[in-house]
Structures are given as structure tokens and as C-alpha cells.
C-alpha positions as CSV (number, residue, x, y, z in Angstrom):
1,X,-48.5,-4.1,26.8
2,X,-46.5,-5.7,24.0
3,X,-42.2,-5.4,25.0
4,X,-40.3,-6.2,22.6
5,X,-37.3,-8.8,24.0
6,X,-33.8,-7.9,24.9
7,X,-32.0,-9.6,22.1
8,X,-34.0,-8.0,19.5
9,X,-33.5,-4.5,20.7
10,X,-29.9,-5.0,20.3
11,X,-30.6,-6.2,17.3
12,X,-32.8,-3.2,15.8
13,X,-29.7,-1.1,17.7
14,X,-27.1,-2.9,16.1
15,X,-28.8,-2.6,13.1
16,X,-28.7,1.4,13.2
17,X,-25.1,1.1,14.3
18,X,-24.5,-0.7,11.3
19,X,-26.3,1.6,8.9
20,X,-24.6,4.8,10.4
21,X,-21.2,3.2,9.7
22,X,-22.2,2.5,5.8
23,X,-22.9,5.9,5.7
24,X,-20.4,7.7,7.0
25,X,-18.0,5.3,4.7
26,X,-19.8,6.5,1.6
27,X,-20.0,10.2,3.3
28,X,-15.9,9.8,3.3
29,X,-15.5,8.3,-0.1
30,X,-18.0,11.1,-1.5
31,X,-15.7,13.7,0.5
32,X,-12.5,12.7,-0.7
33,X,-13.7,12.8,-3.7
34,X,-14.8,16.4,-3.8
35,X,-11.8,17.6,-2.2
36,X,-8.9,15.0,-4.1
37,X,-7.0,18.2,-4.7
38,X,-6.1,19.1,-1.1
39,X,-6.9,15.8,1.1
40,X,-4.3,13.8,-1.4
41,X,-1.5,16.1,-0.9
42,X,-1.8,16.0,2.9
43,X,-2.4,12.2,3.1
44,X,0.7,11.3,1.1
45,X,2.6,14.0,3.6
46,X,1.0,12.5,6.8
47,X,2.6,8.7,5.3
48,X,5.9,10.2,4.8
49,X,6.0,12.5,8.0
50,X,5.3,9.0,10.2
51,X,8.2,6.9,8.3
52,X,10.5,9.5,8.1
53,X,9.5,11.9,11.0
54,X,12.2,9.9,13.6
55,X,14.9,10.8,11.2
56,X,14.3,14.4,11.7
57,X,14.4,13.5,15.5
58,X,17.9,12.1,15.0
59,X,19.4,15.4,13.5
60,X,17.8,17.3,16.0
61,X,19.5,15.6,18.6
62,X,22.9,15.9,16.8
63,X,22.0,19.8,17.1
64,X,20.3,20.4,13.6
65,X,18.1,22.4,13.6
66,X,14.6,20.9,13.3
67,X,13.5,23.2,10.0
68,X,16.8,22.9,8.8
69,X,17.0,18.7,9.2
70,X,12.8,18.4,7.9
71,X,14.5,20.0,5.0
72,X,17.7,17.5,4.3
73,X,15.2,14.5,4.8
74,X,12.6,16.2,2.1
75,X,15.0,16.7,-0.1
76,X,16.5,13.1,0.5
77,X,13.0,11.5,-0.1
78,X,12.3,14.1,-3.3
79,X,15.6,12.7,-4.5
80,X,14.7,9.2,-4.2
81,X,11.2,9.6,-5.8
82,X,12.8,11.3,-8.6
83,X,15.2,8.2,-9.1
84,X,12.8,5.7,-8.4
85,X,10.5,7.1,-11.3
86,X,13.1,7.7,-13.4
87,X,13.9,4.2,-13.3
88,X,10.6,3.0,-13.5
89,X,9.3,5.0,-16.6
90,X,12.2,5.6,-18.0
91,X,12.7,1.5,-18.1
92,X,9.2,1.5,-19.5
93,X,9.2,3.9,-22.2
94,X,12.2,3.1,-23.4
95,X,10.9,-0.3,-23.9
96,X,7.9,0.1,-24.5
97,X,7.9,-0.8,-28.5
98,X,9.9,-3.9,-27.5
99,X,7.4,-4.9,-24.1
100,X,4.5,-4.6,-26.7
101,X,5.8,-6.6,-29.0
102,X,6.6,-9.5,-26.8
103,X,3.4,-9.5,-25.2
104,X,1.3,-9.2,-28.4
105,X,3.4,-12.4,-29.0
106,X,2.6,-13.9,-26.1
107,X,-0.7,-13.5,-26.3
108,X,-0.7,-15.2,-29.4
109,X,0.4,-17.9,-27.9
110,X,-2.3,-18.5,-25.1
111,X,-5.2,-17.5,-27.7
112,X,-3.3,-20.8,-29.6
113,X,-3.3,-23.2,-26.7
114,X,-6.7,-22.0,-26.1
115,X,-8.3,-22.8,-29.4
116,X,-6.6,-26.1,-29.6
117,X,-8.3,-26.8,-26.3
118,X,-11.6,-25.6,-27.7
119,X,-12.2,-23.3,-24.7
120,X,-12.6,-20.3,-27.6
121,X,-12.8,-21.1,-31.4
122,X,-12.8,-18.1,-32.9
123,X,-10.4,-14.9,-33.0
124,X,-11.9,-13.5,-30.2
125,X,-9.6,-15.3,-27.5
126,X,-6.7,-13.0,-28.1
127,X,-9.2,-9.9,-27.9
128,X,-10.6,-11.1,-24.9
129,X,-7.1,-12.2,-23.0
130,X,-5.9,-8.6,-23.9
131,X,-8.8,-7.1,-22.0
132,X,-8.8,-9.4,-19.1
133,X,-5.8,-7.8,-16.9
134,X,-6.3,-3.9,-18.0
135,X,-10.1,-4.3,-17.3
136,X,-9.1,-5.7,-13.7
137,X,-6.8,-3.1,-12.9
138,X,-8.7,-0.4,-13.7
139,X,-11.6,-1.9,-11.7
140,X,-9.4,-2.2,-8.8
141,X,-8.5,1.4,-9.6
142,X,-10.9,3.1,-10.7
143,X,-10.4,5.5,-7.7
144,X,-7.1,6.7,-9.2
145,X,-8.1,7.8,-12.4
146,X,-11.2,10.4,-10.2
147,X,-8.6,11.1,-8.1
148,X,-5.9,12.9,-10.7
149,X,-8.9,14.1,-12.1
150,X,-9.3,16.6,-9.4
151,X,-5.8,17.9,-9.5
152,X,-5.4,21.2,-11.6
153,X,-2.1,19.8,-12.5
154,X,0.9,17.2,-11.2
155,X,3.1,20.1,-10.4
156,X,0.5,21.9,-8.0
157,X,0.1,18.1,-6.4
158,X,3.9,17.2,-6.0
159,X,4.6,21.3,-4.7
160,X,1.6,20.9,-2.6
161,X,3.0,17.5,-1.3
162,X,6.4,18.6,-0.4
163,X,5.1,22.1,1.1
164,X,2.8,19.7,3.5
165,X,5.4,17.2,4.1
166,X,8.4,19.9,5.1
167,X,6.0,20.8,7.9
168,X,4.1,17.6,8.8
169,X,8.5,16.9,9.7
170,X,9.2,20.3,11.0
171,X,6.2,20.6,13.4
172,X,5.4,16.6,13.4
173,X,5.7,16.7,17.7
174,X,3.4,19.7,17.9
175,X,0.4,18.0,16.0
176,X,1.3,15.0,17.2
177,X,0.2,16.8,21.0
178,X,-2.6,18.9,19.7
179,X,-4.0,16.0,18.1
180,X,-4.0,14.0,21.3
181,X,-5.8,17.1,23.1
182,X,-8.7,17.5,20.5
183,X,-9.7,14.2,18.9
184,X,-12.1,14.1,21.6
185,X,-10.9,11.3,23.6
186,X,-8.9,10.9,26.9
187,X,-5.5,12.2,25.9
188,X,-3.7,9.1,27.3
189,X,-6.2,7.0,24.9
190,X,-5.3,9.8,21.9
191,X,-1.5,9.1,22.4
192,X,-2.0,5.7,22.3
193,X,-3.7,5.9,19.2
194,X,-1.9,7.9,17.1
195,X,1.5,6.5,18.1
196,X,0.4,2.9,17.3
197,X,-1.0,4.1,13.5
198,X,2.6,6.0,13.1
199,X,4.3,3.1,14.5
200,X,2.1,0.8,12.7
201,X,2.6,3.2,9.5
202,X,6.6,3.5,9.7
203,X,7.4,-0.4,10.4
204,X,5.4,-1.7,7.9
205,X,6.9,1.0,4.9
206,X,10.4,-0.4,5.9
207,X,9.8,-4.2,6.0
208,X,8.0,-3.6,3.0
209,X,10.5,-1.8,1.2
210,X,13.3,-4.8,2.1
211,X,10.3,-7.4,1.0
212,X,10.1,-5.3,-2.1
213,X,13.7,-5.0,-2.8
214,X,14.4,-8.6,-1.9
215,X,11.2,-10.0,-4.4
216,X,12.7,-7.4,-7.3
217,X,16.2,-9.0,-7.3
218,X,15.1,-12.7,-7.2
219,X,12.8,-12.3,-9.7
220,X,15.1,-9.7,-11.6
221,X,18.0,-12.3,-11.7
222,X,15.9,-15.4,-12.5
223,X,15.0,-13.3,-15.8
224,X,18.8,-12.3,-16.5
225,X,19.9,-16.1,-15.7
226,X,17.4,-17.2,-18.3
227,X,18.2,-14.6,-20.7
228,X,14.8,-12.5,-21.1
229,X,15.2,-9.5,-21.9
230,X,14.3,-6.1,-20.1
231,X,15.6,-8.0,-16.9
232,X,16.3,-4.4,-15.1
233,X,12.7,-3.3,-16.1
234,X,11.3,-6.6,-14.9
235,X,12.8,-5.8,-11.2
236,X,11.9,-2.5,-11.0
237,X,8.3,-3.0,-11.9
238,X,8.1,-5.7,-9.1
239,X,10.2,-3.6,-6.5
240,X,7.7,-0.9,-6.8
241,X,4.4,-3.2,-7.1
242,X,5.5,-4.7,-4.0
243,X,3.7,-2.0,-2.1
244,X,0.5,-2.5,-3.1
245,X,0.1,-6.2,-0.9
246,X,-1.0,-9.0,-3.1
247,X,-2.0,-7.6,-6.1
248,X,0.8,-5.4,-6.9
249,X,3.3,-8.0,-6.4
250,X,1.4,-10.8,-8.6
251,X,0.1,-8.3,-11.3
252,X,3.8,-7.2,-11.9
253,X,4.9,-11.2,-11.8
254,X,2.4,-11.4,-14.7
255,X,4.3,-8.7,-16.1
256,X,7.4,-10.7,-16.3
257,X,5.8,-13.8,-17.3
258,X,4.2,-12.8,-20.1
259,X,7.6,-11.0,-21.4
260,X,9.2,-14.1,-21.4
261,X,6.6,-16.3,-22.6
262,X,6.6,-13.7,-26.1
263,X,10.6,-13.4,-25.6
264,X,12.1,-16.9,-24.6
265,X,9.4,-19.9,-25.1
266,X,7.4,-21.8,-22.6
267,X,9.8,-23.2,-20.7
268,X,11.4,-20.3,-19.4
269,X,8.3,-18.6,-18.8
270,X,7.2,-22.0,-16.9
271,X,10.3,-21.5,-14.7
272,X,10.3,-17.6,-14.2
273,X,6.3,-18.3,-13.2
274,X,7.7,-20.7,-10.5
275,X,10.5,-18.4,-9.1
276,X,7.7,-15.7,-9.1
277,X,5.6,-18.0,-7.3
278,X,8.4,-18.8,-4.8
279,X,9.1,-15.2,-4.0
280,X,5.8,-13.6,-3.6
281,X,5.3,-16.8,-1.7
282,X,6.9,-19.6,0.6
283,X,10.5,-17.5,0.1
284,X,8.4,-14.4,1.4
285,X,6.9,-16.4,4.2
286,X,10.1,-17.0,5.1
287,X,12.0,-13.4,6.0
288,X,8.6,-11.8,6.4
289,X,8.6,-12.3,9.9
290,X,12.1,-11.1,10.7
291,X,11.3,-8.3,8.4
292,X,7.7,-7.3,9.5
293,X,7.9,-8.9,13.3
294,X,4.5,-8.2,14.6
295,X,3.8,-5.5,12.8
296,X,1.3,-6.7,10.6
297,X,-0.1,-9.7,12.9
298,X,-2.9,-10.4,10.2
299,X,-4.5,-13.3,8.2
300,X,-3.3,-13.0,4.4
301,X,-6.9,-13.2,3.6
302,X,-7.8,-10.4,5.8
303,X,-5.2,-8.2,4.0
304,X,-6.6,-9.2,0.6
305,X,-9.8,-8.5,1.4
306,X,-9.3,-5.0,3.1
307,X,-6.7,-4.3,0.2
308,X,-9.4,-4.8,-2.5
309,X,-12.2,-3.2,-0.8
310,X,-9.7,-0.1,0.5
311,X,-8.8,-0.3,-3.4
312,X,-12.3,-0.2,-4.8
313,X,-13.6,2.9,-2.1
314,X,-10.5,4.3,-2.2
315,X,-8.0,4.1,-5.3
316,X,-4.7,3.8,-4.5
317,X,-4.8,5.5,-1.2
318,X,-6.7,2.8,0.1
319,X,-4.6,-0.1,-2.0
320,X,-1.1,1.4,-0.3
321,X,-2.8,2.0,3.1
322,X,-5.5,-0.7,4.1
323,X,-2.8,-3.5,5.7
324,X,-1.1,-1.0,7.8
325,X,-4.3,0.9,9.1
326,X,-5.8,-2.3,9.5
327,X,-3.2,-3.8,11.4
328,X,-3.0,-0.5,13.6
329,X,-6.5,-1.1,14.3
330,X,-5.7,-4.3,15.7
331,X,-2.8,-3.0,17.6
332,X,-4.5,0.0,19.3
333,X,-7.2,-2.5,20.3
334,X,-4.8,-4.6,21.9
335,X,-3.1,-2.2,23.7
336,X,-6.1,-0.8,25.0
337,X,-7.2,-4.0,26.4
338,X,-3.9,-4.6,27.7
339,X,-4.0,-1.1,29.2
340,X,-7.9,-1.9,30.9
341,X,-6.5,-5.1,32.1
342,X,-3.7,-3.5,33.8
343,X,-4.3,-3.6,37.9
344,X,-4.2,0.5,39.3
345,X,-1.0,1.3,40.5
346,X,-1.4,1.9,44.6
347,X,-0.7,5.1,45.6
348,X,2.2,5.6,47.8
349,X,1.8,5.9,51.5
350,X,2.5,9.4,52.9
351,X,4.7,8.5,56.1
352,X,4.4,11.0,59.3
């Protein structure tokens, strides 16, 4: 009787394993989809629950009450979204006449060098440069656009949002042990799970915000030194596309090359590509690991990959979340190995 061998049975099983997983990752994406208006909400307050959730900790034990301080720390991080987008669009719109203007120019300039170059003879190179970077981005996000789709409005989102996140902070320790007692696993292997993603979660918002704010003011005083203008816009645009790793921070350089390519000339646009090159690289290389420590212990090809694929399955949950989830991953599976490895404790001798 014909037996099929051992390593082709773990293939075939392998195989199944393999095919489950794909489905349940479309399963999700389809699911998030469908239910964008509620799942969105609760995921932004999950984010801001782990980073902030300590603070709220810290009040308590200066005898605040814990409703009372989940509400200063909302209203602290409502404050700072609303000055953080006013910055941000307000910069933009206000500019926005001028930022068109000077990139139209400088995209007359490229679709020049290219047609003395001969790489496109015709009028179309300044069609197709214009179409190159908004067709990217909104390949890369094409999940953001389904998921605002599904909200009946931005003000049911952003109330929906802050009702989650006032008691994702007010009742954070509660879920935090219900969670551990019915995800199904041991509840020591829970905890260690779901401290390590809110660990994971909270360290890397903060280094990233100092990485952000640090890449925003280089690269907003490199543009004031050489006189482009919109040199305030220009850091706030890369302060905030910091988050998103990798693409964010070089899509938003782009930004500010192309300003002062239209604005200033070549040469400055030359030197404010290098400074953008030094700070979303070797300078960033540099303070990362005081900043992040081993918080995100990954390859910076792994984070571009998982950040791109995150991106594409998931919009811009996926673009802001991949490298810290990803890096959790790792760290939960260290610590569970670590934890394995560990020799039992003996157990203490009962004397008489």
C-alpha cells in the first residue's frame, strides 16, 4: 500500500496552513471593510489608549480620579490634533495657489531636461511627471479613500473616536485583564502578549514623534537658510509624514524639493534634496537608536515591505501600524522563547 513520505505530508500540511492564513487575511480586509464605520473609530482609540494610557496611570496615583484624568488626557490629545491640523491645512490652503504654481514650474523644468535628453519628445513628459506621484499615492492608499467612504460623516468618526478613547483610558486595566482571560490562551501567555503590542505600540509613537520633530526642523531650516519659500509648511508636512515609515518621510521630502526646484533654481533644490537625504537617512541612523532603543529591532527592508503591503490591504491603518505590530510580533516571540527557556523555579522545601 502506496504511503506517501514524511516530508511531503508536511508539505501538503503546510500547504493548507498556508492557504488558511491567505484567507483569513482577505476574510479581515473584506471585514474591515464592511464595518470601516465602527472598527476605525475603535482602532484609532485602542492606538491612543496604549501611548497615552500610562499617563492616566500617573494622575491616578497623584489621586485623580481615573474618569476624571482619562478626561484631561482626551482633551489634551483633542487639543493637539486640533493644532496639529490646523497647522497642517491651514499651511496648505493658504498656500495652496502659490505650492501649485511652483510646482507646475517645476515640472516644467524636469519635462525640459527630459526632452533635451530625449527620454520623451513630445508634450507628454509634463503630463506624465504630474501623474506619476498622485497615481503612487493613491495606489498605496487606496484603502483610505473605501475607508472614509463608509463613515456617514467626519463628525460621527471623530465623536465616535473620542467617546471610544475616553473609555479605552478610563477602563484601559479592566480590558487589559478581561482580555488576558478570554483570548483563549494561557493567561500568563495573554499578558505577555498584549503588554508587548502596548509597549511595542507606545515606544515606537514617541521615538517616532522626536524622529518626526527632529527630520521637520532640519529640513524646515535648510529651506529657510536657502530662502524657499513656505519653509513652515515645508516642516510641518514632513513632521507629520514622518509617521507613516519610509514613504511618508520621502514623499513629503519630494514635497519640498519640488517647491524649491519651481521657487529657487537647481542648485538649491540639489542641496535641500541632499539635506533631505541626510535626514531621513545617515542623520536618522544616527539618534534612531537612542530614540527607538530596541523597540523596533527590524531590518529597514522588512519595515518597507510590511509598510507597503499593510498599506495596500489596509489603507492607512495598516501604513501607520505595520512596523510597530510587526516589531511586537517579534518581541512577543522572543519573550516567549525566553520564557520556555527559562529553567522551573524549585519549589521550596517544607521544613518539619
Amino acid at each position: 500500500m502506496f504511503s506517501a513520505p514524511t516530508w511531503l505530508r508536511d508539505l501538503g500540511f503546510a500547504s493548507w496552513l498556508l492557504v488558511g492564513f491567505v484567507l483569513i487575511v482577505f476574510g479581515l480586509v473584506w471585514l474591515l471593510g464592511q464595518t470601516s464605520t465602527i472598527v476605525m473609530p475603535v482602532i484609532l482609540a485602542s492606538v491612543l489608549g496604549a501611548v497615552a494610557g500610562p499617563l492616566v496611570g500617573r494622575l491616578e496615583g497623584l489621586n485623580v480620579p481615573r474618569a476624571g484624568g482619562a478626561a484631561l488626557v482626551l482633551l489634551a490629545i483633542v487639543l493637539i490634533g486640533v493644532l496639529v491640523f490646523c497647522l497642517v491645512v491651514g499651511g496648505v490652503s493658504d498656500h495652496s495657489g502659490d505650492i501649485s504654481a511652483k510646482a507646475s514650474k517645476a515640472l516644467d523644468k524636469i519635462a525640459g531636461w527630459l526632452h533635451e535628453v530625449g527620454v520623451d519628445k513630445s508634450d507628454n513628459a509634463k503630463h506624465n511627471l504630474s501623474k506619476v506621484t498622485p497615481g503612487t499615492i493613491k495606489t498605496l492608499l487606496s484603502g483610505v479613500a473605501k475607508g472614509v467612504s463608509g463613515l456617514t460623516s467626519i463628525a460621527f468618526f471623530l465623536s465616535m473616536a473620542a467617546l471610544s478613547t475616553f473609555f479605552v483610558l478610563k477602563d484601559g486595566p479592566t480590558m487589559h485583564r478581561f482580555i488576558d482571560r478570554h483570548v483563549g490562551l494561557p493567561v500568563p501567555v495573554a499578558n505577555t502578549v498584549t503588554t508587548n503590542i502596548s509597549a511595542s505600540l507606545r515606544n515606537y509613537f514617541a521615538g517616532v514623534t522626536i524622529i518626526a520633530a527632529f527630520n521637520g526642523l532640519v529640513i524646515g531650516l535648510a529651506a529657510l537658510v536657502l530662502g524657499v519659500p513656505l519653509a513652515g509648511t515645508i516642516a510641518i508636512v514632513n513632521f507629520v509624514a514622518a509617521y507613516v515609515p519610509f514613504i511618508g518621510a520621502w514623499t513629503a521630502g519630494g514635497f519640498a524639493v519640488i517647491i524649491a526646484l519651481g521657487s529657487q533654481g537647481k542648485t538649491d533644490a540639489i542641496i535641500l534634496a541632499i539635506v533631505c537625504l541626510l535626514a531621513n537617512g545617515a542623520l536618522q541612523q544616527l539618534i534612531q537608536p537612542f530614540v527607538l532603543g530596541a523597540t523596533l529591532s527590524l531590518n529597514p527592508l522588512v519595515v518597507l515591505v510590511v509598510t507597503i503591503g499593510a498599506g495596500s490591504l489596509f489603507g492607512m491603518v495598516g501604513l501607520t501600524l505595520a512596523a510597530p505590530l510587526t516589531s511586537a510580533a517579534v518581541r512577543i516571540s522572543n519573550a516567549l522563547r525566553a520564557e520556555g527557556a527559562a529553567p522551573a523555579q524549585p519549589e521550596p522545601q517544607l521544613s518539619g
